[in-house]
C-alpha positions as CSV (number, residue, x, y, z in Angstrom):
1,X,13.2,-23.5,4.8
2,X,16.7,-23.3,6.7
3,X,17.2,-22.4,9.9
4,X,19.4,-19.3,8.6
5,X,16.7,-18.2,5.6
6,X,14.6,-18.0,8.2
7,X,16.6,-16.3,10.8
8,X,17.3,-13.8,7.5
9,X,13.5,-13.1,6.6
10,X,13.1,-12.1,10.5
11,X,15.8,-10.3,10.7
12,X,15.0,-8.4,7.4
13,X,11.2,-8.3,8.6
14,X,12.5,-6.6,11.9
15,X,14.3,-4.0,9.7
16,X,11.4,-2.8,8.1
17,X,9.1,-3.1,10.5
18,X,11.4,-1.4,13.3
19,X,11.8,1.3,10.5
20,X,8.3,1.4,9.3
21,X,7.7,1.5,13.5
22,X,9.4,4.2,13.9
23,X,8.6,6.6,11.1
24,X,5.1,5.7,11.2
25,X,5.4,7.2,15.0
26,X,7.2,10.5,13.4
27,X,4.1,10.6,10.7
28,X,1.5,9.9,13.5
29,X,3.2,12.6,15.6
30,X,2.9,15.3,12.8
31,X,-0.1,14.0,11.6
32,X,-1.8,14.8,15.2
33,X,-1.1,18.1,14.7
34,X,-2.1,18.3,11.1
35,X,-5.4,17.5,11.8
36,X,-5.8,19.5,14.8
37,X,-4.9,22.6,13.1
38,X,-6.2,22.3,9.9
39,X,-9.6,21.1,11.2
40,X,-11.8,18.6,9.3
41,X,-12.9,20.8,6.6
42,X,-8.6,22.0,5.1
43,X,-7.9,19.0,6.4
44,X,-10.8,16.8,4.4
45,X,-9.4,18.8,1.2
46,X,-5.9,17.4,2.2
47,X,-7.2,13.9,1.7
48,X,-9.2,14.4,-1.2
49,X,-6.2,15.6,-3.2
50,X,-4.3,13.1,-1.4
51,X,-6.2,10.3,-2.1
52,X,-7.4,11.6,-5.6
53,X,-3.9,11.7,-6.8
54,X,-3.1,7.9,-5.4
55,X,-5.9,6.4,-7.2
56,X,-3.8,7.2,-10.4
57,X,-0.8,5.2,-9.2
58,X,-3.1,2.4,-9.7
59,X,-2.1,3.1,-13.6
60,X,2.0,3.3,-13.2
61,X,2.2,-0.3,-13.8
62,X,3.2,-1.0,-10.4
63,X,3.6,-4.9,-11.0
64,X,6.8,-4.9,-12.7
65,X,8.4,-4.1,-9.2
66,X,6.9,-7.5,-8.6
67,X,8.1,-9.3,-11.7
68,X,12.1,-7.8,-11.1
69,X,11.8,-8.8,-7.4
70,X,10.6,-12.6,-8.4
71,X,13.3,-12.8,-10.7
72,X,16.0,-11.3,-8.6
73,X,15.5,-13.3,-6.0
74,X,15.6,-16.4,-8.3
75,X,19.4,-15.0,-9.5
76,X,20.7,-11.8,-8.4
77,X,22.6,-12.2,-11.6
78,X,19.5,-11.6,-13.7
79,X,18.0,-8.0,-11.8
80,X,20.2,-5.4,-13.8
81,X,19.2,-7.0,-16.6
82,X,15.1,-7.2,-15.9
83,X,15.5,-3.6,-14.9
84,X,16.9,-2.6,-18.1
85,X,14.6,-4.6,-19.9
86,X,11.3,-3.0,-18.1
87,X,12.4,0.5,-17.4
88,X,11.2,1.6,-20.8
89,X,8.3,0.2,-20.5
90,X,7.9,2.0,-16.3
91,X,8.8,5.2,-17.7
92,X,5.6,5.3,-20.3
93,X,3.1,3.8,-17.7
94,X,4.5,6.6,-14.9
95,X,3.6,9.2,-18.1
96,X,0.0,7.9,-18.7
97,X,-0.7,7.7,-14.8
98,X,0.5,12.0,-14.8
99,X,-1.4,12.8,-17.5
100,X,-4.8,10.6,-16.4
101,X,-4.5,12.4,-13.1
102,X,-4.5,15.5,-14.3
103,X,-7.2,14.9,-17.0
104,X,-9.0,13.8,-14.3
105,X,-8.9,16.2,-12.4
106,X,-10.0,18.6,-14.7
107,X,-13.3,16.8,-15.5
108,X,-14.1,16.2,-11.6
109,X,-16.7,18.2,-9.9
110,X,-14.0,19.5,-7.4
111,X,-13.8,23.3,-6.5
112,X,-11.0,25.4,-8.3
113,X,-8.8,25.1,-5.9
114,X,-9.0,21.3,-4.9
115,X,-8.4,20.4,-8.7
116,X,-5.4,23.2,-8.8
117,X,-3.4,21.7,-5.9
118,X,-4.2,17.7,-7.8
119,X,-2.5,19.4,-10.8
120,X,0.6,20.3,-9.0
121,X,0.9,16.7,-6.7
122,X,0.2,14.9,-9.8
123,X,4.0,14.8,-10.3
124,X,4.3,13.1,-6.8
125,X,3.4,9.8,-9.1
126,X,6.4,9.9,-10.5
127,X,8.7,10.0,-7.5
128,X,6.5,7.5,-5.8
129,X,6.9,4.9,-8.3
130,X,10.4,5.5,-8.6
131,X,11.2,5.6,-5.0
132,X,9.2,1.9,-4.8
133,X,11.1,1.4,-7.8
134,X,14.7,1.2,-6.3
135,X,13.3,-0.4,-3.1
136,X,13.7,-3.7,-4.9
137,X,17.3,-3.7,-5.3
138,X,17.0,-3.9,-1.2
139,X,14.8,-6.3,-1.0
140,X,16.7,-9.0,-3.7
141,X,19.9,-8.5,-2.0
142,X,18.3,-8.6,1.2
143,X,19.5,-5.5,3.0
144,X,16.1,-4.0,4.1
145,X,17.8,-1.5,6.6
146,X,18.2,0.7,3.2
147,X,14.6,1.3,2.8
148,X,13.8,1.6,6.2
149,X,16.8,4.4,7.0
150,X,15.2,6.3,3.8
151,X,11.6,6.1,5.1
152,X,12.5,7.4,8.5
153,X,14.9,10.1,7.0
154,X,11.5,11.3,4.4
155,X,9.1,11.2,7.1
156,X,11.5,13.4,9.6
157,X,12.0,15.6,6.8
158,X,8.0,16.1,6.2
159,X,7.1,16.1,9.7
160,X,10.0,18.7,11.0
161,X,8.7,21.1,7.7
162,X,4.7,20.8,7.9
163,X,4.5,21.4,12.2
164,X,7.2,24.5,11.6
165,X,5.2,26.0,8.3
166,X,1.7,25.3,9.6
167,X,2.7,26.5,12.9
168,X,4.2,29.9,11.3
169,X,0.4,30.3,9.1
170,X,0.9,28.8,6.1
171,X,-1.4,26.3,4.5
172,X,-2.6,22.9,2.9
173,X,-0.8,23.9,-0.4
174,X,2.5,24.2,1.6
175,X,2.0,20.3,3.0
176,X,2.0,19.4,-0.9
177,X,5.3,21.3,-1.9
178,X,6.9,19.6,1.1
179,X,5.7,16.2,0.4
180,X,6.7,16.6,-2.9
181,X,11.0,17.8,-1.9
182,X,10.8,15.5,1.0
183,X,10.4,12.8,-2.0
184,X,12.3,14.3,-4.4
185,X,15.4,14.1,-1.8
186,X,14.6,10.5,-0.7
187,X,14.6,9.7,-4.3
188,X,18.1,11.0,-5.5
189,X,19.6,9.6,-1.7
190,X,17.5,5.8,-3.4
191,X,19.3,6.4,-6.7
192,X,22.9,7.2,-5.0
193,X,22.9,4.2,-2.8
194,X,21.6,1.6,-5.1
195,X,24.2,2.4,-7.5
196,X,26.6,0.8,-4.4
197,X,25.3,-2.7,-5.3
198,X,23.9,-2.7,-9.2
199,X,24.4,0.4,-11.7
200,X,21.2,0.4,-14.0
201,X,21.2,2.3,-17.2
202,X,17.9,4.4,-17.0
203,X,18.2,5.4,-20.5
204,X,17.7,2.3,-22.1
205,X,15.0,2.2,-24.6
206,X,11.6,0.8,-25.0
207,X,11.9,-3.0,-24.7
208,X,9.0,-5.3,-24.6
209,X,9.7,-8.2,-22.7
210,X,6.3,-10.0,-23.4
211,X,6.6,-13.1,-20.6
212,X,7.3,-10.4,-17.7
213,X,4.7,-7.1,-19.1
214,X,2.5,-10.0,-19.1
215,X,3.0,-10.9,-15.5
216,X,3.7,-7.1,-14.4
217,X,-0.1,-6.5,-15.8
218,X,-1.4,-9.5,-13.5
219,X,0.2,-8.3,-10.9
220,X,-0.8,-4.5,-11.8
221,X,-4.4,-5.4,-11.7
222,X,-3.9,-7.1,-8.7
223,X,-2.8,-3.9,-7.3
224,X,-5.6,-2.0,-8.7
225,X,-8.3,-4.0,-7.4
226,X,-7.0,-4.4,-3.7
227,X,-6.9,0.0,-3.8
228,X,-9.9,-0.3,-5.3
229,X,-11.6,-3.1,-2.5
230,X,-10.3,-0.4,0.4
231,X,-8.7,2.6,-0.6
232,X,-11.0,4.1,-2.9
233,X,-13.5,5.1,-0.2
234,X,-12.4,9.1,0.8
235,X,-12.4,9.8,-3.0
236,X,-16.1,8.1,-3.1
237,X,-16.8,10.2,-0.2
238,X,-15.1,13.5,-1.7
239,X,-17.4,13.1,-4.8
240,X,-21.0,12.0,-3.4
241,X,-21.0,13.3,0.8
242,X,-23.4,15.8,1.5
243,X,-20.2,17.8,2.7
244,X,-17.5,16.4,1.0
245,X,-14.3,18.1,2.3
246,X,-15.6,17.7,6.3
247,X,-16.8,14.1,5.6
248,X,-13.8,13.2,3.7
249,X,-11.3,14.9,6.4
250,X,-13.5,12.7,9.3
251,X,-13.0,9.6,7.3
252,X,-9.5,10.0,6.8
253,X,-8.3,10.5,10.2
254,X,-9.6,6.8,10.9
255,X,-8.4,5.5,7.7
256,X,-4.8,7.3,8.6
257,X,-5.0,5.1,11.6
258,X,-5.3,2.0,11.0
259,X,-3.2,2.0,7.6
260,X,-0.3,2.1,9.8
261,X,-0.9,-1.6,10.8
262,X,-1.5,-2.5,7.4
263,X,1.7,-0.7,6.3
264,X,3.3,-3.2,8.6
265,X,1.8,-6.0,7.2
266,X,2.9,-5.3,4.0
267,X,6.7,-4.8,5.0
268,X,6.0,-8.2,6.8
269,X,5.0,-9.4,3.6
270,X,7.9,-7.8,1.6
271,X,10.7,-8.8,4.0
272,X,9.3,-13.0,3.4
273,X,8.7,-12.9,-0.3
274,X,12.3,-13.2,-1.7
275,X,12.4,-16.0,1.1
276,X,9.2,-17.4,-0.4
277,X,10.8,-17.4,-4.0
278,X,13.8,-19.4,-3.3
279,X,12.0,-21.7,-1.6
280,X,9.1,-22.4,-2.9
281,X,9.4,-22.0,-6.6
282,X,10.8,-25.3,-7.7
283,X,8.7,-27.8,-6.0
284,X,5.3,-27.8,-4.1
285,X,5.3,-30.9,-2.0
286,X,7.8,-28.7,0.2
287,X,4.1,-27.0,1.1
288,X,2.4,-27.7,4.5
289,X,-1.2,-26.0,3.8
290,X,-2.0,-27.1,7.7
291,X,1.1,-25.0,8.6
292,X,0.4,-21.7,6.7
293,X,-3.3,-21.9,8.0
294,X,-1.8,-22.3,11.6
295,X,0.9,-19.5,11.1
296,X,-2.2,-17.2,9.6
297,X,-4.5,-18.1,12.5
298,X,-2.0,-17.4,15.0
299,X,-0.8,-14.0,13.6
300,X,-4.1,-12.9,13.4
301,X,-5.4,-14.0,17.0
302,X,-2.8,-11.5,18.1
303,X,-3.9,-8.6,15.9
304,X,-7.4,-9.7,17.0
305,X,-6.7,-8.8,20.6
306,X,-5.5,-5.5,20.0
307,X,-7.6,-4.0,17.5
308,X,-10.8,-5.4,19.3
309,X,-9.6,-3.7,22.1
310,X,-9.1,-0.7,20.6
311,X,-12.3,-1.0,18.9
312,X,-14.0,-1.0,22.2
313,X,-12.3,2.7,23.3
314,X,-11.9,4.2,20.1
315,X,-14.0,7.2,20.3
316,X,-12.4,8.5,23.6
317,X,-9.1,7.5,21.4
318,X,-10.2,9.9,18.9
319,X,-11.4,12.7,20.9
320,X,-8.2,12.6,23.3
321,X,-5.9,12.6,20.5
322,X,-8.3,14.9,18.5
323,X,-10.4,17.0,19.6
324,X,-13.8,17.0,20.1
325,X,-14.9,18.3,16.0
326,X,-13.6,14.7,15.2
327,X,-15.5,12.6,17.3
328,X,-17.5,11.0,14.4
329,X,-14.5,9.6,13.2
330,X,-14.4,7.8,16.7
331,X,-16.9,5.1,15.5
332,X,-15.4,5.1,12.1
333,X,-12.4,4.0,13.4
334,X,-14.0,1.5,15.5
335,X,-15.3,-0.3,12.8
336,X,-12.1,0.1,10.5
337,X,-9.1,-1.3,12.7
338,X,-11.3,-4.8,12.8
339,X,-10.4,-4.4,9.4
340,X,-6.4,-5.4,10.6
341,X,-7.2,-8.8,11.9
342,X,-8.4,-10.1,8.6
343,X,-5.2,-8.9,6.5
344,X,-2.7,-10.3,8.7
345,X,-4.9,-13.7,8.2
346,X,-4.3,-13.9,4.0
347,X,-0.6,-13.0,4.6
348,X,1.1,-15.8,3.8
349,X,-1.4,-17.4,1.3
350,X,-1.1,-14.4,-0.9
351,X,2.7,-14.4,-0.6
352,X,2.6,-18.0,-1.2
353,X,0.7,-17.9,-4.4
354,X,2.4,-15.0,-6.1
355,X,5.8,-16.4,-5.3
356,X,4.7,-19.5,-6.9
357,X,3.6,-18.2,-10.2
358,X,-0.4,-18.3,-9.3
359,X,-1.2,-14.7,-9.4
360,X,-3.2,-15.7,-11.9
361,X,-5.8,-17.7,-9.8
362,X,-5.9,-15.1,-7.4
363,X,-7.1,-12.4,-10.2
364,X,-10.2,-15.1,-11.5
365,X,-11.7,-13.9,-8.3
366,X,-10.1,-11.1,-6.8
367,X,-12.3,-8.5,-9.3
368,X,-15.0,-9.3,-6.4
369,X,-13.4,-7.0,-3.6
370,X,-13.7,-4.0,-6.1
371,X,-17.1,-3.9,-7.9
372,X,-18.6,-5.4,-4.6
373,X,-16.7,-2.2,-2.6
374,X,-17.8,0.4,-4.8
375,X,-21.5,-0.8,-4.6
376,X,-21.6,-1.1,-0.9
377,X,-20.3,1.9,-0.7
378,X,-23.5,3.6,-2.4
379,X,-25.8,1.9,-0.8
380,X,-24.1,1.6,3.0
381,X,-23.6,5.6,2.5
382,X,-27.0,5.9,1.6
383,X,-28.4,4.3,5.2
384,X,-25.6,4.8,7.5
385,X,-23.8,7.6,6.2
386,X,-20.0,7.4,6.9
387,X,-20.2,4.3,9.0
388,X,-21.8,2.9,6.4
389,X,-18.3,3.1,4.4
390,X,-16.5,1.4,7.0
391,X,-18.7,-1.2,7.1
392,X,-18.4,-2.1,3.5
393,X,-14.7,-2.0,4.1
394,X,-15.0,-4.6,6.9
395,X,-17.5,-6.8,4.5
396,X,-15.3,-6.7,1.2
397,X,-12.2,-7.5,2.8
398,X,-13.6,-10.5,5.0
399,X,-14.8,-12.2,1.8
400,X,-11.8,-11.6,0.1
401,X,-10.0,-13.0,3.1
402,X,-11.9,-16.3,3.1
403,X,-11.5,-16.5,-0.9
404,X,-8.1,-16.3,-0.6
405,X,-8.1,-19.1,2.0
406,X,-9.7,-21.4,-0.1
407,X,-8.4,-20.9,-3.1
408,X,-4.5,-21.2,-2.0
409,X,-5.6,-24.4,-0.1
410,X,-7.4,-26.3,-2.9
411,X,-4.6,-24.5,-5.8
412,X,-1.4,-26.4,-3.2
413,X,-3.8,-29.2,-2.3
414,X,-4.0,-30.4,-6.6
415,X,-0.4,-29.3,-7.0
416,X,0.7,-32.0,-4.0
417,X,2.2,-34.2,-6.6
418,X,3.4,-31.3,-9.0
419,X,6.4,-28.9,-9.0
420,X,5.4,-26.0,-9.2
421,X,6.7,-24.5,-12.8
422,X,6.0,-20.8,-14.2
423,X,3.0,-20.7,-16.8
């Protein structure tokens, strides 16, 4: 890789993690305040709709931004045309997602009010996966700045809206409505600009493109099972705590936390892919395995030191920042920013294999972080209550961390005298 690729994947990585920085400071900042005045029990019902209405998003077909990214990174050439190609088939996978969400929500054993307020930010699926949608147009031609200007502009937008609303009486249904404009907004500004560079024709029909649905489904379930390893807990919570709303409001303000270091990883891992494509794609002998184990050890000794000191103060963390009625969620979060260290470790293996066409050895074994999540969960909950969740969190992920160590290793180790070729 070239000294000027790589000056370019930093450069774009410092984009999106400067702007990822600094509106994840503007969403800490108004989610402080959030919490605080709603209290754990509005604020638990926040995150159950919240996180109810996410777990859908797991059905949008995701993947395909994948699939146009790999390919428009290959040839910038091809990306209108992959767009065109797969937007049919987005539009009817966003449609199921709406309509599972609400069926969903119907059957649930949630209060009236809890399943009214999933019926209404069910539609925030749609403007999600669109907004994600356009993002890749930024990331093939390599101007990052794009999405990170937009996220900062959304997240000033929500922030400025929920403290003056909240602050003037109003409620957890007004945090939805605002979510839901603040996207909306972001979402024509995403449309307007990425017209500047390539003009897509959303009204092209259904085309099945059976080579890339195929891959957009690999990478879909990839998706689903890594929400599914980690992200599926406050729903879990929300349906089987002994006090669902208070437990799942005490879970999520740890959860909140520490997803802000795994949102930078991912934008890490966002801003290196199209890198990763162009160089990797065509030949694997250019692959030093002892080079991406030392880049992934010494990226996460770094992350180590931070969260485990953090870990060691967390609960006066929580109760400074707080208030005292969250102080549970101290230890939660103790146990849950460990969690960081072992993500920023499979970086660059999971990059590596996806951007090399072996997303398909990763999903062999990947369906273990799921099933062996969700069972944890039950029986951890059961002894330990909400810690117990957390530590199932920890557990999953650090077996899923070492699989995909070993698998990338021994998967470039037999390809050594191969180039690598899409299947």
């Amino acid at each position: 890789m070239s000294g000027n690729k790589i000056l370019l994947g930093v450069k774009n990585a410092s984009f999106l993690t400067a702007g990822n920085l600094i509106s994840q400071v503007i969403s800490f900042v108004g989610f402080l305040y959030i919490a605080r005045i709603l209290g754990p029990e509005e604020y638990g019902i926040y995150a159950t709709v919240f996180s109810f209405v996410a777990l859908f998003s797991i059905l949008s077909l995701n993947g395909l931004d994948k699939v146009i990214l790999r390919e428009g990174s290959k040839d910038i050439k091809k990306i209108r045309k992959t767009y065109e190609n797969l937007i049919g088939v987005k539009n009817i996978f966003i449609i199921l997602s709406i309509i599972a969400c609400i069926a969903g929500a119907i059957i649930a054993p949630y209060t009236m009010k809890i399943k009214l307020l999933i019926l209404l930010f069910s539609i925030n699926l749609l403007f999600i996966s669109y907004n994600k949608f356009h993002h890749i147009v930024y990331q093939a031609i390599e101007k990052m700045k794009y999405i990170a200007m937009l996220q900062i502009l959304n997240r000033l937008l929500f922030v400025a809206c929920s403290v003056i609303l909240l602050t003037l009486g109003y409620g957890v249904l007004t945090l939805f409505i605002i979510i839901l404009i603040s996207n909306l907004l972001t979402l024509g500004l995403n449309i307007y600009i990425s017209r500047k560079f390539i003009k897509i024709n959303y009204l092209v029909g259904l085309i099945w493109e059976k080579k890339l649905v195929t891959s957009a489904v690999i990478f879909s379930l990839l998706g689903i099972i890594g929400f599914l390893s980690t992200k599926i807990d406050v729903v879990m919570i929300s349906l089987m705590g002994s006090d669902p709303t208070v437990e799942a409001g005490l879970y999520y303000v740890a959860y909140i936390i520490v997803q802000q270091g795994e949102v930078v990883r991912n934008f890490t891992a966002i801003a290196f892919f199209p890198l990763f494509v162009k160089r990797f794609n065509k030949n694997s002998n250019e692959i030093n395995l002892k080079q991406w184990i030392f880049f992934g050890i010494i990226t996460s000794m770094v992350v180590l030191i931070g969260t485990l000191t953090i870990s060691i103060f967390s609960e006066q963390i929580i109760t400074f920042l707080f208030g005292t009625e969250y102080r549970q969620s101290g230890k939660i979060f103790g146990i849950l920013i460990l969690y960081l260290f072992l993500i920023f470790f499979s970086l660059p293996f999971t990059n590596l294999m996806q951007a090399t066409y072996n997303e398909k050895k990763i999903l062999y074994f990947a369906w273990i972080g799921p099933v062996s999540n969700i069972i944890l969960n039950f029986i951890l909950y059961k002894h330990f209550g909400l810690i117990g969740i957390a530590y199932s969190t920890l557990i999953v992920t650090f077996v899923m961390t070492v699989l995909y160590v070993v698998v990338s290793y021994f998967t470039f180790k037999a390809y050594k005298n191969d180039p690598i070729t899409p299947e």
